[in-house]
FIKOLNU-992291 format. One record per atom (N, C-alpha, C): atom name; x, y, z. Coordinates in nm, 2 decimals. Each point is the difference from the previous one (the first is absolute). Example, Ala and Ser with C-alpha at 12.3 -4.5 7.8 and 13.67 -1.06 7.14 Angstrom:
BEGIN
+------+--------+--------+--------+
| atom |     px |     py |     pz |
+------+--------+--------+--------+
|    N |   1.32 |  -0.57 |   0.78 |
|   CA |  -0.09 |   0.12 |   0.00 |
|    C |   0.09 |   0.12 |   0.00 |
|    N |  -0.04 |   0.11 |  -0.07 |
|   CA |   0.09 |   0.11 |   0.00 |
|    C |  -0.08 |   0.11 |   0.08 |
+------+--------+--------+--------+
END
This chain:
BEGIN
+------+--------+--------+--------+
| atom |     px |     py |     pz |
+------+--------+--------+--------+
|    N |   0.26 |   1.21 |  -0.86 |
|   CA |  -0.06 |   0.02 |  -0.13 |
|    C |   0.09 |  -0.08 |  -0.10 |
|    N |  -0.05 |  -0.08 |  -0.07 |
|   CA |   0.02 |  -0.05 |  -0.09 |
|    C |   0.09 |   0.10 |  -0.16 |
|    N |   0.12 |  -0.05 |  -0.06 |
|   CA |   0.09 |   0.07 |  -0.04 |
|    C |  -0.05 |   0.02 |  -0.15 |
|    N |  -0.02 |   0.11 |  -0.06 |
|   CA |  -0.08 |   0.00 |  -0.13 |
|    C |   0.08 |   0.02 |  -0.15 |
|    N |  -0.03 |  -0.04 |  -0.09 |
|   CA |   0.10 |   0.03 |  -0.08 |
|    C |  -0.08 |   0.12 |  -0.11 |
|    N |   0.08 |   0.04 |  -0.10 |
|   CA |  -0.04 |   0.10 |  -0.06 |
|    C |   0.00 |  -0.09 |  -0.16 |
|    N |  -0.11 |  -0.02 |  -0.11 |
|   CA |   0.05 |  -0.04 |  -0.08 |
|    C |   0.03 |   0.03 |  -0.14 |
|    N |   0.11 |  -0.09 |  -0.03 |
|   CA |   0.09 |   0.11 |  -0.14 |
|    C |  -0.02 |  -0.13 |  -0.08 |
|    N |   0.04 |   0.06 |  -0.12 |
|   CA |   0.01 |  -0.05 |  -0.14 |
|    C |  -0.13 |  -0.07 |  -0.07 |
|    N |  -0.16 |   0.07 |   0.05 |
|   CA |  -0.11 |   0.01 |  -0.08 |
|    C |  -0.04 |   0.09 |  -0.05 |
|    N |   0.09 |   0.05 |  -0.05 |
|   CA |   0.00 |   0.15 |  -0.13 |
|    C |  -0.08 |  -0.10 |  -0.13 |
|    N |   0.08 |  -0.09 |  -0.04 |
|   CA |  -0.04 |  -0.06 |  -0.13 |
|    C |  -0.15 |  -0.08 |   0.00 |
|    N |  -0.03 |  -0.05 |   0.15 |
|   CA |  -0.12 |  -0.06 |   0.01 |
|    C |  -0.09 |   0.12 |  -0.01 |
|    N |   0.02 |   0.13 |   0.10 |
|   CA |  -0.12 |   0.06 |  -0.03 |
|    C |  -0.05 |   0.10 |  -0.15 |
|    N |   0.10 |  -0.03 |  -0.05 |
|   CA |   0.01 |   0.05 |  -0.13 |
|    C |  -0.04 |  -0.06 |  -0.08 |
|    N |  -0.03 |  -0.10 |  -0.04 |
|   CA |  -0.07 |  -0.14 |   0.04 |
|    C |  -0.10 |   0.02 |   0.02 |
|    N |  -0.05 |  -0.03 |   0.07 |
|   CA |  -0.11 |   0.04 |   0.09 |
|    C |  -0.12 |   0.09 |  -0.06 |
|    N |   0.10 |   0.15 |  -0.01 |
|   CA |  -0.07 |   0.10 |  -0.08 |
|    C |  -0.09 |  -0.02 |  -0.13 |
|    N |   0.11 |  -0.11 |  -0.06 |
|   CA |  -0.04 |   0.02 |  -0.16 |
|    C |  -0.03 |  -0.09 |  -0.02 |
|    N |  -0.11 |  -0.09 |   0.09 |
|   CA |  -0.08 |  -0.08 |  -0.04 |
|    C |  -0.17 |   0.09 |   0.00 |
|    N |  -0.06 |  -0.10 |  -0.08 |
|   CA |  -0.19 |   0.08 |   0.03 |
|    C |  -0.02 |   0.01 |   0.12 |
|    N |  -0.08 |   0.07 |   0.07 |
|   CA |  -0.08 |  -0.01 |   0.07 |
|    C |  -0.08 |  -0.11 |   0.05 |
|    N |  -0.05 |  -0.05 |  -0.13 |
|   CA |  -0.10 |  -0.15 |   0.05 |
|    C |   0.08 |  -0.12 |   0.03 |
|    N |   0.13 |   0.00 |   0.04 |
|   CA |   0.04 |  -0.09 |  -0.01 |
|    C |   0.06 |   0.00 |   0.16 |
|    N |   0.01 |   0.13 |   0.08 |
|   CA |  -0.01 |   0.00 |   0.14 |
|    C |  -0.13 |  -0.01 |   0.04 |
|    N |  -0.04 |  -0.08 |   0.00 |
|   CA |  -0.15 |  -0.02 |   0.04 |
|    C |   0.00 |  -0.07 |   0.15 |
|    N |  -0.10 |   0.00 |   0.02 |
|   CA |  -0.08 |  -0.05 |   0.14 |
|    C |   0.08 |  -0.14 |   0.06 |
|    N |   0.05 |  -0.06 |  -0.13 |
|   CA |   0.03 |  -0.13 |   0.06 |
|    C |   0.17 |  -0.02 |   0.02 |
|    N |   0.05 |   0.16 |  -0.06 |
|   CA |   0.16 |   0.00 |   0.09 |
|    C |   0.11 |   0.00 |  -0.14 |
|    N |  -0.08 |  -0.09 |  -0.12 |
|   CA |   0.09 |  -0.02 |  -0.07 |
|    C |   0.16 |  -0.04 |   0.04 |
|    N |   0.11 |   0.08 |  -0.06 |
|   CA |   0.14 |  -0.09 |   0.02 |
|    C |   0.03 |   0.01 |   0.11 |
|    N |  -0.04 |   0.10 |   0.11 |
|   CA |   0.08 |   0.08 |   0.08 |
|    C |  -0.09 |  -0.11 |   0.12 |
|    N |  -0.10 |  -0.06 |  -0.01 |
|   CA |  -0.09 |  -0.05 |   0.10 |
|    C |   0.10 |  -0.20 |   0.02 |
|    N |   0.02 |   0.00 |  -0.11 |
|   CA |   0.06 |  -0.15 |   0.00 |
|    C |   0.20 |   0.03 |   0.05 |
|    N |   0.05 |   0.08 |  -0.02 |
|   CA |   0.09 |   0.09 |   0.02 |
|    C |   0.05 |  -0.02 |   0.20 |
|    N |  -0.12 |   0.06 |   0.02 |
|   CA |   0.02 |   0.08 |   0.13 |
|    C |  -0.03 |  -0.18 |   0.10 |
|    N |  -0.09 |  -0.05 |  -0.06 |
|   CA |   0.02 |  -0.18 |   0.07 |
|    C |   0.10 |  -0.02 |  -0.01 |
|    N |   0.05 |  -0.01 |  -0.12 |
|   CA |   0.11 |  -0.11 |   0.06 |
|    C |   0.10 |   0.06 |   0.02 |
|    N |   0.01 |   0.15 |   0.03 |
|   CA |   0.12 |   0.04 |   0.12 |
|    C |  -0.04 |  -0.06 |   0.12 |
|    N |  -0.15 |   0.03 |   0.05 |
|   CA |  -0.06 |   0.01 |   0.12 |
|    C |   0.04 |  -0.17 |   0.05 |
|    N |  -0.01 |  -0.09 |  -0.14 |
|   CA |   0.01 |  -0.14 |   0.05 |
|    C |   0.14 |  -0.03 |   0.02 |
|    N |   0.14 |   0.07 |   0.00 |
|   CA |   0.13 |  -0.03 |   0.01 |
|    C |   0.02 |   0.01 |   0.15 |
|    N |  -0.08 |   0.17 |   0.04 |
|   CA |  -0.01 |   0.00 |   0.18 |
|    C |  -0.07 |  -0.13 |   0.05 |
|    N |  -0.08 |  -0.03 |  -0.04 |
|   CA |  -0.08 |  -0.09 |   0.08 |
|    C |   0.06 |  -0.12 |   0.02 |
|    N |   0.04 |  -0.03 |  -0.11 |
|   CA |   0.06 |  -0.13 |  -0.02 |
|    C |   0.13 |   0.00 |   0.10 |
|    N |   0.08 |   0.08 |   0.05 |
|   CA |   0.12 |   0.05 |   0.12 |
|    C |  -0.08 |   0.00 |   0.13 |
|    N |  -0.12 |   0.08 |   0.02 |
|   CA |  -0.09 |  -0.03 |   0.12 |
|    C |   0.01 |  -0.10 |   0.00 |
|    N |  -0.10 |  -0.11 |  -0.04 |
|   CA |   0.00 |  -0.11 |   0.02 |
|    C |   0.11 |  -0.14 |   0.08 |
|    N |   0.08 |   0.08 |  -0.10 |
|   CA |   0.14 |  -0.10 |   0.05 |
|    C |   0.06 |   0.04 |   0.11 |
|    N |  -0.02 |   0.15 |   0.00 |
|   CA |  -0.01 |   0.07 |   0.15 |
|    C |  -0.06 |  -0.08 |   0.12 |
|    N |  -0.13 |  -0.01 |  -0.03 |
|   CA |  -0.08 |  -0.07 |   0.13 |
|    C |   0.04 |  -0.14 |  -0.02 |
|    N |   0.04 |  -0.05 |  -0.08 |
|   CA |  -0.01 |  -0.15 |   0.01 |
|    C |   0.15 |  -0.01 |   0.13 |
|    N |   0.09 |   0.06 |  -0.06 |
|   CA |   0.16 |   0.00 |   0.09 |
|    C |   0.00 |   0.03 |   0.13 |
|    N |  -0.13 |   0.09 |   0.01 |
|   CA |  -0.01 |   0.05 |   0.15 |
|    C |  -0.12 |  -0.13 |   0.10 |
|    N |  -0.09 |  -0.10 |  -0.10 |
|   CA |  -0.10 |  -0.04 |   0.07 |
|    C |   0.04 |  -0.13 |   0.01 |
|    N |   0.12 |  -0.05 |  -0.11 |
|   CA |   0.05 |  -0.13 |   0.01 |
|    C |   0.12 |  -0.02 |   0.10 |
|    N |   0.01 |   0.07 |   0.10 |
|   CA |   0.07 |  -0.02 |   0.07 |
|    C |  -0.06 |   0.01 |   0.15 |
|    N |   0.04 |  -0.14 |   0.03 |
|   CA |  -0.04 |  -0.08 |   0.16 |
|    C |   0.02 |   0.08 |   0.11 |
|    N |  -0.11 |   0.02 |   0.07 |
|   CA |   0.01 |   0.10 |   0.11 |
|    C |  -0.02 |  -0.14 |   0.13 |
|    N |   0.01 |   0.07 |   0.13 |
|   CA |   0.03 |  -0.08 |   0.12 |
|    C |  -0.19 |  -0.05 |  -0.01 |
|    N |  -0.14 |   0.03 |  -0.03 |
|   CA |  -0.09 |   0.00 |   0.04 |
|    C |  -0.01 |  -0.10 |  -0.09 |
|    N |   0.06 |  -0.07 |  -0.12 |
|   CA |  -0.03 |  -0.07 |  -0.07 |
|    C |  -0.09 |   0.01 |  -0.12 |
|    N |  -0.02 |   0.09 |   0.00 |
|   CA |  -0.06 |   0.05 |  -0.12 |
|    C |   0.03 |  -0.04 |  -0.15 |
|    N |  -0.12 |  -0.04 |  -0.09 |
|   CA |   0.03 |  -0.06 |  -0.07 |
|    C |  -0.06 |   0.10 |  -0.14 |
|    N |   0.07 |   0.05 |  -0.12 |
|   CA |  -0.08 |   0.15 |  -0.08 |
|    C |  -0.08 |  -0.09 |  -0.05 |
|    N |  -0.11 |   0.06 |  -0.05 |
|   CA |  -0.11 |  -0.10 |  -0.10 |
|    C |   0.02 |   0.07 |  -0.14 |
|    N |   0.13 |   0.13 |  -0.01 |
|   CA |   0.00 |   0.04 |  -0.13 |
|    C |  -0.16 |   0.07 |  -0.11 |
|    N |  -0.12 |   0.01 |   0.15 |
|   CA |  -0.06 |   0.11 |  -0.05 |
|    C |   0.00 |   0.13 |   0.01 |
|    N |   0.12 |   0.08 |   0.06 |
|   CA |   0.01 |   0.11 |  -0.02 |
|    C |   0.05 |   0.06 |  -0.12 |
|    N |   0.11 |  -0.09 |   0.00 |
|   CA |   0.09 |  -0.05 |  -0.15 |
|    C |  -0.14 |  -0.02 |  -0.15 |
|    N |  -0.09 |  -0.05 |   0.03 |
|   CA |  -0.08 |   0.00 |  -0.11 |
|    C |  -0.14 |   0.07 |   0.01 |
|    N |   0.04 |   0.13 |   0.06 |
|   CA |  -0.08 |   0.14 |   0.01 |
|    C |   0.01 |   0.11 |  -0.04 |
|    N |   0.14 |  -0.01 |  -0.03 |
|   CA |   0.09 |   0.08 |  -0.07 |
|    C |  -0.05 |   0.04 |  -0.18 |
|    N |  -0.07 |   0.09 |  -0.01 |
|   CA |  -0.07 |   0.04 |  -0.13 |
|    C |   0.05 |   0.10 |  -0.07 |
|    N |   0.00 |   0.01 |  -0.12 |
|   CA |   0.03 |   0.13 |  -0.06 |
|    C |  -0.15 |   0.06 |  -0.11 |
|    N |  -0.06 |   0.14 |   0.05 |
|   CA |  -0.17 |  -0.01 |  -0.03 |
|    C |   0.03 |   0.17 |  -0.07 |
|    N |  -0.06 |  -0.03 |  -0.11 |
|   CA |   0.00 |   0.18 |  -0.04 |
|    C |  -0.12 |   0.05 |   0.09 |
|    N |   0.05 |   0.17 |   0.03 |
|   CA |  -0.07 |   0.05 |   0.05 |
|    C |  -0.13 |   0.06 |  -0.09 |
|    N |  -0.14 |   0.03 |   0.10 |
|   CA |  -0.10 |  -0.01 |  -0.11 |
|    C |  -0.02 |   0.19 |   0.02 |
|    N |   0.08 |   0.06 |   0.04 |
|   CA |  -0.04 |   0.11 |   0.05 |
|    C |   0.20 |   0.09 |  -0.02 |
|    N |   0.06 |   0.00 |  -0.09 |
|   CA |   0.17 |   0.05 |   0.01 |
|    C |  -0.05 |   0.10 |  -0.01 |
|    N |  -0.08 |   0.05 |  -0.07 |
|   CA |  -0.04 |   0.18 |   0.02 |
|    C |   0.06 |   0.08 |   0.14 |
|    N |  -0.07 |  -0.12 |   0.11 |
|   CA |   0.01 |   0.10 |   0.15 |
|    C |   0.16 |   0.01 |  -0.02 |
|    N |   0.09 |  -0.06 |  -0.03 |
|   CA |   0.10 |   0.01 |   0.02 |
|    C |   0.10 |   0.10 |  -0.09 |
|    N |  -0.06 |   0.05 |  -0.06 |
|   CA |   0.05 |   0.09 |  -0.13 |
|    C |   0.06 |  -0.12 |  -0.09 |
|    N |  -0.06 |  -0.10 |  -0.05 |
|   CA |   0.04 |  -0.09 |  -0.06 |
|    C |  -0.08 |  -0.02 |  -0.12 |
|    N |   0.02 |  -0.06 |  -0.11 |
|   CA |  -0.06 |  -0.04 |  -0.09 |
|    C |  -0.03 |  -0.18 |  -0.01 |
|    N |   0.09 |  -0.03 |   0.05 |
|   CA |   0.04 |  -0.12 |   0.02 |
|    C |   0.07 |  -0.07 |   0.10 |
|    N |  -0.10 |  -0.06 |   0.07 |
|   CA |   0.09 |  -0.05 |   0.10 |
|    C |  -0.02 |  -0.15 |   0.08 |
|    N |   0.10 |  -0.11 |   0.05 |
|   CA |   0.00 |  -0.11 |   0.03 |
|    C |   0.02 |   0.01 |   0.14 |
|    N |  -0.07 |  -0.10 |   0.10 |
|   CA |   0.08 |  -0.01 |   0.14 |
|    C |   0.09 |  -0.13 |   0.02 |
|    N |   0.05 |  -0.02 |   0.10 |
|   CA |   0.01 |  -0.15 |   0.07 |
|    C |  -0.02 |   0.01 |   0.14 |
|    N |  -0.08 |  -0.09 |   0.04 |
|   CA |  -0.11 |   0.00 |   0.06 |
|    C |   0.06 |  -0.12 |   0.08 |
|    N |  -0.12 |  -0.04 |   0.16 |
|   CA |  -0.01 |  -0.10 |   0.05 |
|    C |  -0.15 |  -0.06 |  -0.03 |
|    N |  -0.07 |  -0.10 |  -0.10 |
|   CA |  -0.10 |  -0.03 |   0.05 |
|    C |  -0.11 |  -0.02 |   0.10 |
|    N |  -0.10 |   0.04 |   0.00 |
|   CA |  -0.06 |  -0.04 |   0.17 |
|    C |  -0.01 |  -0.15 |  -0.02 |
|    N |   0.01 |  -0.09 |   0.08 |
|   CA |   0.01 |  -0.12 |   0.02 |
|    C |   0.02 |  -0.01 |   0.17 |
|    N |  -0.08 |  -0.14 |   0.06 |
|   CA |   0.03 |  -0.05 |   0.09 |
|    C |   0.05 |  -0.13 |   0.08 |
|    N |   0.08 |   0.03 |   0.12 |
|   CA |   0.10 |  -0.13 |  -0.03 |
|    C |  -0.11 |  -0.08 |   0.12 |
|    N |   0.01 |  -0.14 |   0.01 |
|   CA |  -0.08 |  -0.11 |   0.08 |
|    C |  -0.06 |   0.10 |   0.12 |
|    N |   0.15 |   0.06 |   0.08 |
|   CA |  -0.05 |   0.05 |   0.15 |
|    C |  -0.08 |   0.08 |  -0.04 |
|    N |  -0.05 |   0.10 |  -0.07 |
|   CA |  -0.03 |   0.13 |  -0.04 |
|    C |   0.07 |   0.10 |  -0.05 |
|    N |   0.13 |   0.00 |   0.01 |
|   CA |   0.04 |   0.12 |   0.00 |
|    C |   0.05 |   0.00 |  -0.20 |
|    N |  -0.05 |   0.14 |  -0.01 |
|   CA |   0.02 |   0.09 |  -0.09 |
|    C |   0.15 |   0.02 |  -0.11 |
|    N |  -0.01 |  -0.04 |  -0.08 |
|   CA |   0.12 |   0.00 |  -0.10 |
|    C |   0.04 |   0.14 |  -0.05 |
|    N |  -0.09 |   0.08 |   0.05 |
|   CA |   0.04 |   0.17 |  -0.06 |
|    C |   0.07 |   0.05 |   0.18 |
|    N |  -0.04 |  -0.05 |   0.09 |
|   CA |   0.08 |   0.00 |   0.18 |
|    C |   0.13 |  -0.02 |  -0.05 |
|    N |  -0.04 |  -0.12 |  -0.03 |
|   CA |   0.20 |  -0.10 |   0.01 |
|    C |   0.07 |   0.07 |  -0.06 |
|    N |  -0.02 |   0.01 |  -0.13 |
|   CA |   0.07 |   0.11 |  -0.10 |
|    C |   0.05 |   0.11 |   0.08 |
|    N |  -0.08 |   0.05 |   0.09 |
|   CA |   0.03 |   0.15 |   0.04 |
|    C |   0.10 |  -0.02 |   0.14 |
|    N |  -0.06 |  -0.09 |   0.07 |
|   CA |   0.08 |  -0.06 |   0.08 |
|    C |   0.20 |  -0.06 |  -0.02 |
|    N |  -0.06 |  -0.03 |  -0.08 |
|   CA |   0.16 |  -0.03 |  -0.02 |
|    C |   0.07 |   0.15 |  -0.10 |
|    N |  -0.04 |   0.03 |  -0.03 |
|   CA |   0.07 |   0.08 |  -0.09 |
|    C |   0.02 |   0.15 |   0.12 |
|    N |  -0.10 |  -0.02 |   0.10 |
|   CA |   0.05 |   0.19 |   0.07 |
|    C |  -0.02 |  -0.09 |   0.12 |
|    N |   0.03 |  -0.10 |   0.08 |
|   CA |  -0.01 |  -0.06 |   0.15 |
|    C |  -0.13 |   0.01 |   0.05 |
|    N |   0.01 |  -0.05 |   0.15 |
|   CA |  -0.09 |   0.01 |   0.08 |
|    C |   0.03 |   0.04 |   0.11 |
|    N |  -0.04 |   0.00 |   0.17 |
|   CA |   0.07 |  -0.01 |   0.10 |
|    C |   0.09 |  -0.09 |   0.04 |
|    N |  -0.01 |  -0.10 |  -0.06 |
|   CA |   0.04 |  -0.12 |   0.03 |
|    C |   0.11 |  -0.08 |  -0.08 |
|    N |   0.01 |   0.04 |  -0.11 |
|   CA |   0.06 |  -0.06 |  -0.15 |
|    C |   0.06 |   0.16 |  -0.03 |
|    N |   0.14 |   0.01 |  -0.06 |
|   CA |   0.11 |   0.10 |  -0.07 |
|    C |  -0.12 |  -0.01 |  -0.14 |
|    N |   0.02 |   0.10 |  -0.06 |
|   CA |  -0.03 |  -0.03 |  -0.15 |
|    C |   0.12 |  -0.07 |  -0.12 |
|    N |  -0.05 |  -0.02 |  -0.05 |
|   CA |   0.03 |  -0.13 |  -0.12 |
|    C |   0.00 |   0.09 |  -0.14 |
|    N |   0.02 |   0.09 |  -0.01 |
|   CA |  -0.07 |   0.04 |  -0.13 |
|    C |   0.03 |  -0.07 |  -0.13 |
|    N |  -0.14 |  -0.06 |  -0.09 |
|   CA |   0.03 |  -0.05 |  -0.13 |
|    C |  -0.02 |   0.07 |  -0.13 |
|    N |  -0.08 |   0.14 |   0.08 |
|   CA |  -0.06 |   0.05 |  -0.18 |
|    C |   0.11 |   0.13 |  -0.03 |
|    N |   0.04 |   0.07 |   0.13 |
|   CA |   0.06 |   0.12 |  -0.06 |
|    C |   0.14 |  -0.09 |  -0.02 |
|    N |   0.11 |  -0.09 |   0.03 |
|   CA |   0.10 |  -0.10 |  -0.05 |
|    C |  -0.05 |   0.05 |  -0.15 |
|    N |  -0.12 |  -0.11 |  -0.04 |
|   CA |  -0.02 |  -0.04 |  -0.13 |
|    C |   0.03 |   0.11 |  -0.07 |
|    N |  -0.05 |   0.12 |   0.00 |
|   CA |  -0.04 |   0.14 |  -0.10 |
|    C |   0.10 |  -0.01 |   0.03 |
|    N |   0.11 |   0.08 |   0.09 |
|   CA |   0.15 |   0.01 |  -0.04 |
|    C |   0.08 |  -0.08 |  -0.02 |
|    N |  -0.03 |  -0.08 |   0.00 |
|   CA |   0.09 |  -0.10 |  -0.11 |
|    C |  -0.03 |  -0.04 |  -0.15 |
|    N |  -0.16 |  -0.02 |  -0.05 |
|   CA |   0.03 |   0.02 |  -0.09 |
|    C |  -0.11 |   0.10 |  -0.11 |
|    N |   0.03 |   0.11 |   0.10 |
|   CA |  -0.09 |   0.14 |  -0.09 |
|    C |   0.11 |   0.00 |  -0.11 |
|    N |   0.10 |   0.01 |  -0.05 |
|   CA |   0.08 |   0.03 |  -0.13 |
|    C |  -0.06 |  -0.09 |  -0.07 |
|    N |   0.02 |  -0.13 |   0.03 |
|   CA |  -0.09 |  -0.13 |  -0.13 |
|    C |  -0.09 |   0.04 |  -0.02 |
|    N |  -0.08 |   0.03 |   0.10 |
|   CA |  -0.16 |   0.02 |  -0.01 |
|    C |  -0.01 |   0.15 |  -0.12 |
|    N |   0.07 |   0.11 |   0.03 |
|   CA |  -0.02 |   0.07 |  -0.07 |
|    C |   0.06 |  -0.01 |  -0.16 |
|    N |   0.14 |  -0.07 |  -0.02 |
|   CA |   0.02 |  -0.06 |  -0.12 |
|    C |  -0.13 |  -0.11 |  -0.09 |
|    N |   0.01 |  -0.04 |   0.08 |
|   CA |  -0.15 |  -0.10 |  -0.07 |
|    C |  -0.14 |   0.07 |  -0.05 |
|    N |  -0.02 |   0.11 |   0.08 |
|   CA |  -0.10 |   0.09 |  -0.04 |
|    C |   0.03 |   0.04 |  -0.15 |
|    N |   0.13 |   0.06 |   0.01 |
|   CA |   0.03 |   0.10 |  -0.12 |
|    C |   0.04 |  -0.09 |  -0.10 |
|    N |   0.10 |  -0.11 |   0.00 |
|   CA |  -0.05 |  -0.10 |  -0.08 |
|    C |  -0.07 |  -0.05 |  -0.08 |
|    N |  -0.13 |  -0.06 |   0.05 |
|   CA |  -0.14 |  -0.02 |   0.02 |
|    C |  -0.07 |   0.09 |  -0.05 |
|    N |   0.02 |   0.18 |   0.01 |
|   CA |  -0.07 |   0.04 |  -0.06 |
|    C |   0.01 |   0.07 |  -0.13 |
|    N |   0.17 |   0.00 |  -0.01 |
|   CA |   0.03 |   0.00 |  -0.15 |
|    C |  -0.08 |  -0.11 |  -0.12 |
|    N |   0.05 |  -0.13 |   0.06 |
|   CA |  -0.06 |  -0.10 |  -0.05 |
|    C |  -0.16 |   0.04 |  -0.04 |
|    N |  -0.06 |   0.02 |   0.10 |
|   CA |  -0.18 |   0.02 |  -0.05 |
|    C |  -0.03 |   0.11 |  -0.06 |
|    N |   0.05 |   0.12 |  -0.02 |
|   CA |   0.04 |   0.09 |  -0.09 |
|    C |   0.06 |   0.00 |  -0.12 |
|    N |   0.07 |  -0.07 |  -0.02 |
|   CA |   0.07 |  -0.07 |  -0.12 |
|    C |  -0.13 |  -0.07 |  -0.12 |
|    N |  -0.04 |  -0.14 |   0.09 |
|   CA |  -0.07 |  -0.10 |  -0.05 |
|    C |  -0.15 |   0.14 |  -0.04 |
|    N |  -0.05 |   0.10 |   0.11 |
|   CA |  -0.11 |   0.05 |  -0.06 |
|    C |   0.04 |   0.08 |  -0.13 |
|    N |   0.12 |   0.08 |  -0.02 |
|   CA |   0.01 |   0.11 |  -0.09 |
|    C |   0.02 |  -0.10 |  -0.12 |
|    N |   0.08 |  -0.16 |  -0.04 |
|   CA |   0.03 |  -0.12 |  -0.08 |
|    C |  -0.18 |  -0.02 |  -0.03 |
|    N |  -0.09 |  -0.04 |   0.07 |
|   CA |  -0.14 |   0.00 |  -0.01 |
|    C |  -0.09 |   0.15 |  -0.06 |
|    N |   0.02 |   0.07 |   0.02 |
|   CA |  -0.06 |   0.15 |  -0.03 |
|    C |   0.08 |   0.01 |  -0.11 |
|    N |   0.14 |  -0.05 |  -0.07 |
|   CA |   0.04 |   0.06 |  -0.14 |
|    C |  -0.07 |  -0.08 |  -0.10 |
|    N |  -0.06 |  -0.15 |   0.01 |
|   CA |  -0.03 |  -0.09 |  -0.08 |
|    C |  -0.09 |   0.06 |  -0.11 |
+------+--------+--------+--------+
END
């Protein structure tokens, strides 16, 4: 199981938070929705470099990466964070895509990252989160001071 952290020092954001209107948490996420990307995009962007390190490297079969796994790698809000007790929430994802032979870009991803019979696993996404879940969550709170700021600067005018 993957190592979870507990998170501190968004006393001031949700306070924050609180003492904005109502209409301004709306449907479309407001600060907290642009916020929660581009933490989601600091993991992703470590995946990626993740698979790239693991696929650019020459195996005995000669294998050559075409770097679309590497460009499957998405970060997509979810359309449903409710199920999750969430209000707001982002994944990072493998695209479905297919490579010449047929095989599946959401396989490989999984393949490499938990093995097969045949192949050790490789893992590139849980690396990514633990290395840079702290960025990722600094940039959030960051980010959402920032859009908090700029709305309450907007709402005083």
């Amino acid at each position: 199981m993957a190592d979870t952290q507990t998170l501190h020092g968004l006393d001031d954001v949700l306070r924050k938070l609180k003492a904005l209107p109502p209409e301004i948490v709306s449907k479309r996420g407001g600060p907290v929705k642009s916020a929660l990307r581009k933490g989601a995009k600091v993991i992703a962007v470590q995946a990626v470099e993740n698979i790239n390190a693991i696929t650019e490297k020459p195996d005995e079969s000669g294998y050559v990466s075409t770097g679309t796994l590497a460009k499957a790698v998405t970060v997509s809000r979810d359309p449903k964070p409710q199920q999750s007790g969430a209000n707001e929430r982002y994944r990072i994802h493998i695209r479905r895509k297919t490579y010449p032979d047929g095989t599946k870009t959401v396989a490989t991803g999984r393949y490499l990252e938990f093995g097969t019979e045949q192949r050790p696993p490789t893992p590139w996404m849980l690396p990514a989160f633990l290395e840079k879940r702290q960025q990722a969550l600094d940039t959030v709170v960051s980010e959402l001071l920032k859009g908090i700021d700029r709305i309450v600067k907007k709402l005083g005018r």
